[in-house]
C-alpha positions as CSV (number, residue, x, y, z in Angstrom):
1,X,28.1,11.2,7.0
2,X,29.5,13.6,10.0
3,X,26.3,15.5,10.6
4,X,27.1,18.8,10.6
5,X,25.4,20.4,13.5
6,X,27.1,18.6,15.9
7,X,28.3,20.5,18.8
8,X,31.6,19.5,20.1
9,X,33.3,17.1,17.6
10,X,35.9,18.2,14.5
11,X,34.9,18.3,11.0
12,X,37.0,17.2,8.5
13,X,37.2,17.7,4.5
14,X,38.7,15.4,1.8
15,X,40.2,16.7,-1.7
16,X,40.3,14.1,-4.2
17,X,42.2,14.2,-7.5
18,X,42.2,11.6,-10.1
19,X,45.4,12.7,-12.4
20,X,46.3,10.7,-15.5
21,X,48.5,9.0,-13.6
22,X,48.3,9.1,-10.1
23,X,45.4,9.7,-8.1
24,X,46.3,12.3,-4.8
25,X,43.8,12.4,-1.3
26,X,44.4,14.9,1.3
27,X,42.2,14.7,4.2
28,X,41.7,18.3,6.6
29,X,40.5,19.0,9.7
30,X,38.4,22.8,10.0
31,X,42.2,23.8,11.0
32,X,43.2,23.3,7.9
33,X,45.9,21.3,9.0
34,X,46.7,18.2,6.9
35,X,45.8,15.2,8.8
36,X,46.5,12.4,6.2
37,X,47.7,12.1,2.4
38,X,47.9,9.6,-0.2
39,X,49.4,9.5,-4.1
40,X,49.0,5.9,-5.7
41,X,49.5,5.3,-9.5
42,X,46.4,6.0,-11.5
43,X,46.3,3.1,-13.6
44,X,44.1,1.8,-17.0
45,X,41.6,0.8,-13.8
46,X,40.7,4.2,-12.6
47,X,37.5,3.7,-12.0
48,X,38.1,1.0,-9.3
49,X,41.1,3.5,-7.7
50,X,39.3,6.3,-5.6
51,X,37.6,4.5,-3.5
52,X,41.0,2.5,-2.1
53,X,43.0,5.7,-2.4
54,X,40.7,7.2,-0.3
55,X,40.5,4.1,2.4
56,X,44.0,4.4,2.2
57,X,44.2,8.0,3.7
58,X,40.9,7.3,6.5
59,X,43.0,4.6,7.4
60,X,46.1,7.2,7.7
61,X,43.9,9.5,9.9
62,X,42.5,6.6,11.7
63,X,38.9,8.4,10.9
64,X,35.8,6.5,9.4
65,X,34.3,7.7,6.1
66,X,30.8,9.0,8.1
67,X,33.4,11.1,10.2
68,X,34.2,13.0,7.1
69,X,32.2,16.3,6.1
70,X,32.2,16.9,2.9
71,X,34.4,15.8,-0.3
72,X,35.7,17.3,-3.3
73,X,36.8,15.6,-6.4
74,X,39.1,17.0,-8.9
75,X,41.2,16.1,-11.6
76,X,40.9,15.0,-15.4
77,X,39.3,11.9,-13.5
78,X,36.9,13.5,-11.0
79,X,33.5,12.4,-13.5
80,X,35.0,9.1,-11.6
81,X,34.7,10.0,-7.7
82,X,31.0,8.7,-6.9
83,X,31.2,9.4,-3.2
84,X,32.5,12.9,-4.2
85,X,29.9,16.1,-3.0
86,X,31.3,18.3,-5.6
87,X,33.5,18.2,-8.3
88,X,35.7,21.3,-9.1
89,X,38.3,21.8,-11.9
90,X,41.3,20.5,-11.5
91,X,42.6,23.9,-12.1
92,X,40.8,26.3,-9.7
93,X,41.7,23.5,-7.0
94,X,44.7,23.9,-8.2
95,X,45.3,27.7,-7.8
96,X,43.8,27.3,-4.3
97,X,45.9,24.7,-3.2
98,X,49.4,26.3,-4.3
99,X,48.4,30.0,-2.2
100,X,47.6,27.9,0.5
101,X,51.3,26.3,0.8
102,X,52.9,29.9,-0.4
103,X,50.5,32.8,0.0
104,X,52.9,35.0,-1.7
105,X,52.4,32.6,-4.9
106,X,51.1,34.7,-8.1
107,X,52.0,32.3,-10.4
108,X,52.3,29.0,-10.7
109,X,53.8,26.3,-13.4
110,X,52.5,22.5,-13.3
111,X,53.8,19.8,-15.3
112,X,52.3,16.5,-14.6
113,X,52.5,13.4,-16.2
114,X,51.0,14.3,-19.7
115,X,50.0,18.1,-19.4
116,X,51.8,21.2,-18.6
117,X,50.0,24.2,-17.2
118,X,50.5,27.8,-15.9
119,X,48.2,29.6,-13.5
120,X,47.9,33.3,-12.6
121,X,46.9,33.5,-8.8
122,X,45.0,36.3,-7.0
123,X,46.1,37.8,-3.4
124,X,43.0,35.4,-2.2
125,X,44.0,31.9,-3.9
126,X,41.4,32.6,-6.6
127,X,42.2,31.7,-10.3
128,X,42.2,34.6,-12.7
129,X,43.8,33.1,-15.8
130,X,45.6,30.4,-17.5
131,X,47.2,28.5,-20.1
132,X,48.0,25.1,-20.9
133,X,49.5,22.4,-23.0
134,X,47.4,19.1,-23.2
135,X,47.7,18.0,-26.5
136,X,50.7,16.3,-26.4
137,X,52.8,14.6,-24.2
138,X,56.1,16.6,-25.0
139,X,58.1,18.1,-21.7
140,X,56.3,16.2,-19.4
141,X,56.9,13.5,-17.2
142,X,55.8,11.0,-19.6
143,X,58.3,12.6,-22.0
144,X,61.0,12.2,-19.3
145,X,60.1,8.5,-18.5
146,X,60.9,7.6,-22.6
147,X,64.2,8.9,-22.9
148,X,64.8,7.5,-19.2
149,X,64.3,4.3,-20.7
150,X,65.7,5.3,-23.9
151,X,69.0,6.1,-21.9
152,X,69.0,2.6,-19.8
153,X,68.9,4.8,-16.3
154,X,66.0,5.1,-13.6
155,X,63.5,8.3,-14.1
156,X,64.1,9.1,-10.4
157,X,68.2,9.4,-11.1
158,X,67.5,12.0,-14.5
159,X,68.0,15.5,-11.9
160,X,70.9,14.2,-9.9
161,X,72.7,13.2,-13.1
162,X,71.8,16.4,-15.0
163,X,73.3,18.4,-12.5
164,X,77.1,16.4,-13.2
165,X,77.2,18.1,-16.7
166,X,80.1,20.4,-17.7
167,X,79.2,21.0,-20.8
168,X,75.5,20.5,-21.8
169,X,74.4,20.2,-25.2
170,X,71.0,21.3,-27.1
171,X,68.4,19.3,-27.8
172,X,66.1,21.1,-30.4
173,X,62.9,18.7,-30.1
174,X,60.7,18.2,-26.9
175,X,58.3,15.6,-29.1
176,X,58.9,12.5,-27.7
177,X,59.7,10.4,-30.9
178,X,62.2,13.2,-32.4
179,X,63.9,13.3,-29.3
180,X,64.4,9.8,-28.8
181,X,66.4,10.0,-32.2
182,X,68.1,13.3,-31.1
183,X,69.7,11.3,-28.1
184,X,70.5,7.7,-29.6
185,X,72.5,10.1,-32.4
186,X,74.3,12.4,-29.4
187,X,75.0,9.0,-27.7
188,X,76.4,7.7,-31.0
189,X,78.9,10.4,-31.2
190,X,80.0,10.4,-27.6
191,X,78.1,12.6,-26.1
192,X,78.1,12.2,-21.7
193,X,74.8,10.8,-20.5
194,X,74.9,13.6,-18.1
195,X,75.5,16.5,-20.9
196,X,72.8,15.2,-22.7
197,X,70.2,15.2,-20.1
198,X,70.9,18.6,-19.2
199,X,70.7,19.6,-22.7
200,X,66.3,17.8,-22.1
201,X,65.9,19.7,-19.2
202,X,66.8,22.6,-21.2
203,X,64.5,22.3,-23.6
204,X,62.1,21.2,-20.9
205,X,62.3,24.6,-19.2
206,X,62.7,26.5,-22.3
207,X,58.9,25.1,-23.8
208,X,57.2,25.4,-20.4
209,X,58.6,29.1,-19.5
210,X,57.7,30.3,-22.9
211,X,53.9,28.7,-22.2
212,X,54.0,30.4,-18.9
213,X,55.3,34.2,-20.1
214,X,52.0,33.9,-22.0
215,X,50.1,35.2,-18.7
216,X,52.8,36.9,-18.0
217,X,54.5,35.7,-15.0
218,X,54.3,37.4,-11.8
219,X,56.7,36.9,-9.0
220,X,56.3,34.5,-7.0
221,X,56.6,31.0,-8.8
222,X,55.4,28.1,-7.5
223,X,56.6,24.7,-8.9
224,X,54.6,21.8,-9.0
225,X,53.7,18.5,-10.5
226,X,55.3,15.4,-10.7
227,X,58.6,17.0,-12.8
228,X,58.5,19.1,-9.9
229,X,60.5,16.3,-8.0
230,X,63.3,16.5,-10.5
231,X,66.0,18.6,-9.2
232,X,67.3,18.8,-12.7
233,X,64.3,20.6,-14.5
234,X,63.8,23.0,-11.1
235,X,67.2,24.1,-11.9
236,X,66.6,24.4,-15.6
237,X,63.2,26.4,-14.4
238,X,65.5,28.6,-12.2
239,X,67.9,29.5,-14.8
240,X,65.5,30.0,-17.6
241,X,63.5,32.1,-15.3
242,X,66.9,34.2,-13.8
243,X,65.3,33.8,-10.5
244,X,64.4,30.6,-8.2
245,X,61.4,28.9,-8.0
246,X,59.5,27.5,-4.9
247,X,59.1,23.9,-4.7
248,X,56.5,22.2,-2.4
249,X,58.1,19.5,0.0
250,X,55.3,17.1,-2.0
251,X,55.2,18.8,-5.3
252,X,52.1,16.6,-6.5
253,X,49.7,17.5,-3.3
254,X,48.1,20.9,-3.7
255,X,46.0,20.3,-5.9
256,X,44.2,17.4,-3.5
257,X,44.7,20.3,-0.7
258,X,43.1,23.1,-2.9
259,X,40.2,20.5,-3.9
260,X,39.8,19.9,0.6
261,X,40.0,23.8,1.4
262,X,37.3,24.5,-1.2
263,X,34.8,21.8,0.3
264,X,35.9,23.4,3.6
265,X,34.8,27.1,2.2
266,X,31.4,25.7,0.4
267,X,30.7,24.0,3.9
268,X,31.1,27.1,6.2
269,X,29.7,29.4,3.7
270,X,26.6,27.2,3.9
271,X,26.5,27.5,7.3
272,X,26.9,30.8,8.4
273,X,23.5,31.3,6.2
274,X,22.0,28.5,8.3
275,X,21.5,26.4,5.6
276,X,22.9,23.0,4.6
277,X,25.3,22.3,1.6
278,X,24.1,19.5,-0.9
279,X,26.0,16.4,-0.5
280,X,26.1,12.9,-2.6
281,X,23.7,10.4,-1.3
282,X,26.8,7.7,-1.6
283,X,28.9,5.0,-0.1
284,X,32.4,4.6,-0.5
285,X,32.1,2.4,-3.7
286,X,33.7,2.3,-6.9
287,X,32.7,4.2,-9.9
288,X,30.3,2.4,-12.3
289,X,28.4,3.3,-15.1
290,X,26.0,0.5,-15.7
291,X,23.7,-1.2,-12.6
């Protein structure tokens, strides 16, 4: 571990966040410019993941895991991050990672692979409120990768398809069994692929706005999370909202960048008082709960 009162040579801070599925590392230097990143699919085998996510991106940055300072874990997963110095919620790293990318960011809407989640953002990156859906799996990715298969087309092709439709139609149920049935019965009578997911992304936007007016919202909106990277609901978002969005160029980072400016802050706080911050007495190793 990078000793910190070394004169002369860069620091550099690590955000780690174990999602429930996939598993983001962004590595910073005291610049706080990004330096390397990694996203690899969470798996049943989390446990075993952080540690070769997190070889993945020293091996990016061509840096050796003493050379790095200090490192955050975040993430429904961060309990499994032993190298990890800290672990902060998922959602304050959050907040801090999204002003970092748009400082003029005051609100921002997630929706991962099975949450959703809206966050109210200070003029200084600081959480002051949120709301969130994590008890089922409706409008989220995981929702979206169903009725991919359900329609016989790749997830990744759902936005550009979407955006075809002349003449969407509604779909009145977000739970992912319901809707299933919804779309094998508009299929059955006809219905265009395309009309039919523009009619989900509909109802997509439609749930996750109306979570997110619970806050209220405050210009600007930030748009992240893997359903982020599908132009289709961004555009549902947009019209729902009657104004456009911002979009990350890697919607599923900040949080991992929020997670690495935050052990950045704890370590320079420490240090203008002279002192030094409590780190893990750890090797990069997997997590394990038995010896």
């Amino acid at each position: 571990m990078r000793d910190f009162s070394s004169q002369g040579d860069r620091i550099y801070f690590t955000g780690l966040d174990l999602g429930s599925t996939m598993t983001k590392v962004a590595i910073i230097g005291e610049d706080e410019k990004t330096v390397a990143r990694v996203e690899s699919h969470t798996g049943a085998e989390h446990r075993r993941l952080a540690n070769k996510v997190m070889e993945q991106a020293l091996g990016q940055a061509n840096l050796s895991f003493d050379e790095i300072s200090y490192v955050v874990g975040t993430g429904y997963g961060r309990i499994n991050v032993p190298f990890a110095d800290r672990q902060i919620t998922e959602l304050t790293c959050h907040a801090r990672g999204v002003a970092s990318l748009f400082p003029s960011a005051r609100t921002a809407l997630d929706i991962g692979g099975q949450d959703a989640k809206g966050l109210k953002i200070d003029s200084n990156g600081k959480l002051v409120d949120f709301v969130m859906n994590d008890r089922c799996a409706a409008g989220t990715g995981r929702f979206l990768e169903v009725i991919a298969k359900t329609l016989g087309i790749n997830l990744e092709d759902l936005g550009s398809i979407s955006l075809k439709s002349k003449n969407k139609v509604g779909i009145s149920n977000t739970c992912t069994v319901f809707a299933q049935q919804e779309v094998a019965s508009r299929l059955s009578e006809g219905v265009l692929i395309e009309d039919i997911v523009a009619g989900l992304h509909d109802a997509i936007a439609s749930r996750a706005i109306g979570m997110l007016r619970k806050l209220p919202v405050e210009h600007a909106v930030v748009f992240t999370g893997g359903v982020a990277k599908n132009t289709g609901v961004v555009s549902a978002v947009n019209d729902t909202l009657g104004y456009e969005v911002l979009v990350p160029d890697d919607p599923l980072i900040s949080g991992a960048l929020g997670a690495a400016l935050l052990g950045k802050e704890i370590v320079m706080k420490a240090l203008a008082k002279g002192e030094t911050p409590p780190r893990a007495e750890r090797c990069l190793t997997e997590a394990t709960f038995f010896n």
